[in-house]
C-alpha positions, 0 to 999 in steps of 0.5 A, a space after each residue: 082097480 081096487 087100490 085106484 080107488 082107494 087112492 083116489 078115495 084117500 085124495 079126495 078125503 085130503 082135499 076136503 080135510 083141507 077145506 074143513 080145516 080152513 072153516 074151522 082154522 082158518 088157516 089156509 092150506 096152500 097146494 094141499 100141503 099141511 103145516 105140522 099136522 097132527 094125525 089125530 087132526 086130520 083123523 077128527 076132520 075126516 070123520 067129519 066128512 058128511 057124504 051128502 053135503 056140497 063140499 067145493 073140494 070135490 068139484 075141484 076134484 073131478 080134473 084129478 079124476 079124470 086123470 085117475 080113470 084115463 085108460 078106464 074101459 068107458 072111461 068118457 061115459 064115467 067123466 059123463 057121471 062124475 060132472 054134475 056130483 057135488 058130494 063125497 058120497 055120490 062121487 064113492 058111489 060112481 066109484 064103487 060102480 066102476 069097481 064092480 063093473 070092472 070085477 
Protein backbone atom coordinates (compact mmCIF):
# COMPACT_ATOMS: atom_id res chain seq x y z
CA UNK A 1 0.00 0.00 0.00
CA UNK A 2 2.88 2.21 0.86
CA UNK A 3 4.43 2.57 -2.76
CA UNK A 4 0.35 3.05 -4.18
CA UNK A 5 0.43 5.97 -2.32
CA UNK A 6 3.44 7.21 -3.00
CA UNK A 7 2.89 6.87 -6.81
CA UNK A 8 -0.49 8.21 -6.78
CA UNK A 9 1.12 11.23 -4.40
CA UNK A 10 3.99 11.44 -7.23
CA UNK A 11 0.95 11.73 -10.17
CA UNK A 12 -0.94 14.06 -8.46
CA UNK A 13 2.26 16.20 -7.73
CA UNK A 14 2.88 16.28 -11.81
CA UNK A 15 -0.44 17.09 -12.49
CA UNK A 16 -0.44 20.10 -10.56
CA UNK A 17 3.25 20.89 -11.93
CA UNK A 18 1.55 20.97 -15.11
CA UNK A 19 -0.92 23.72 -14.09
CA UNK A 20 1.54 25.66 -12.44
CA UNK A 21 3.58 25.67 -15.22
CA UNK A 22 1.35 26.81 -17.55
CA UNK A 23 0.26 29.87 -14.94
CA UNK A 24 3.61 30.76 -14.68
CA UNK A 25 4.85 29.93 -18.43
CA UNK A 26 2.15 29.81 -20.27
CA UNK A 27 3.13 27.01 -22.17
CA UNK A 28 0.68 24.42 -22.24
CA UNK A 29 1.51 20.99 -21.39
CA UNK A 30 -0.58 18.54 -23.40
CA UNK A 31 -1.22 14.73 -21.84
CA UNK A 32 1.21 15.75 -19.05
CA UNK A 33 4.07 15.44 -21.02
CA UNK A 34 7.06 18.06 -20.73
CA UNK A 35 8.74 19.73 -23.47
CA UNK A 36 12.67 19.64 -22.11
CA UNK A 37 12.03 20.05 -18.48
CA UNK A 38 14.85 20.56 -16.36
CA UNK A 39 14.63 18.76 -12.77
CA UNK A 40 15.19 21.79 -10.99
CA UNK A 41 12.08 23.31 -12.50
CA UNK A 42 9.94 20.87 -11.73
CA UNK A 43 11.44 20.59 -8.31
CA UNK A 44 10.94 24.65 -7.78
CA UNK A 45 7.29 24.31 -9.04
CA UNK A 46 6.50 21.16 -6.66
CA UNK A 47 7.80 23.22 -3.77
CA UNK A 48 5.38 25.55 -4.87
CA UNK A 49 2.43 23.03 -4.36
CA UNK A 50 0.52 24.91 -1.36
CA UNK A 51 -1.74 22.07 0.43
CA UNK A 52 -4.77 23.92 1.00
CA UNK A 53 -5.28 25.81 -2.16
CA UNK A 54 -8.07 24.56 -4.99
CA UNK A 55 -6.00 23.53 -7.72
CA UNK A 56 -8.06 22.26 -11.06
CA UNK A 57 -5.57 19.17 -11.18
CA UNK A 58 -6.80 17.64 -8.53
CA UNK A 59 -10.42 17.59 -9.37
CA UNK A 60 -8.95 15.96 -12.64
CA UNK A 61 -7.41 13.62 -10.65
CA UNK A 62 -9.91 11.75 -8.57
CA UNK A 63 -10.84 9.27 -12.03
CA UNK A 64 -7.06 8.52 -11.91
CA UNK A 65 -7.78 7.67 -8.32
CA UNK A 66 -10.24 5.85 -8.57
CA UNK A 67 -8.49 3.44 -10.57
CA UNK A 68 -5.22 3.56 -8.20
CA UNK A 69 -7.83 2.19 -5.18
CA UNK A 70 -9.90 -0.48 -7.35
CA UNK A 71 -9.57 -3.62 -5.24
CA UNK A 72 -9.08 -1.43 -2.01
CA UNK A 73 -10.79 -3.08 0.78
CA UNK A 74 -14.02 -0.44 1.03
CA UNK A 75 -12.98 1.16 -1.76
CA UNK A 76 -16.60 2.80 -2.78
CA UNK A 77 -16.65 4.52 0.63
CA UNK A 78 -12.97 6.10 -0.20
CA UNK A 79 -14.41 7.26 -3.68
CA UNK A 80 -17.12 8.64 -1.26
CA UNK A 81 -14.41 10.90 0.75
CA UNK A 82 -12.22 11.90 -2.13
CA UNK A 83 -15.29 13.42 -4.41
CA UNK A 84 -15.87 16.70 -2.78
CA UNK A 85 -11.64 17.31 -1.88
CA UNK A 86 -10.36 20.08 -3.91
CA UNK A 87 -7.10 20.37 -2.36
CA UNK A 88 -3.64 18.47 -2.64
CA UNK A 89 -3.52 18.49 1.14
CA UNK A 90 -7.11 17.07 1.82
CA UNK A 91 -6.71 14.38 -1.05
CA UNK A 92 -2.80 13.15 1.04
CA UNK A 93 -5.04 13.09 4.08
CA UNK A 94 -7.54 10.57 2.75
CA UNK A 95 -4.53 8.88 1.55
CA UNK A 96 -2.56 8.80 4.67
CA UNK A 97 -5.95 7.46 6.34
CA UNK A 98 -6.13 4.54 3.93
CA UNK A 99 -2.65 3.81 4.63
CA UNK A 100 -3.21 3.50 8.11
CA UNK A 101 -6.16 1.65 7.95
CA UNK A 102 -4.73 -0.75 5.82
CA UNK A 103 -1.60 -1.07 8.35
Amino acid sequence: MDEKIALIKEHLELMIVCDLWFEERGEKVENYIFHNPLESDLELLKSKIEPDEEYRAVVEFRKYLFQYIKGVPNAREWKQKVIPIKTFGGIIGVLEELRAQSI
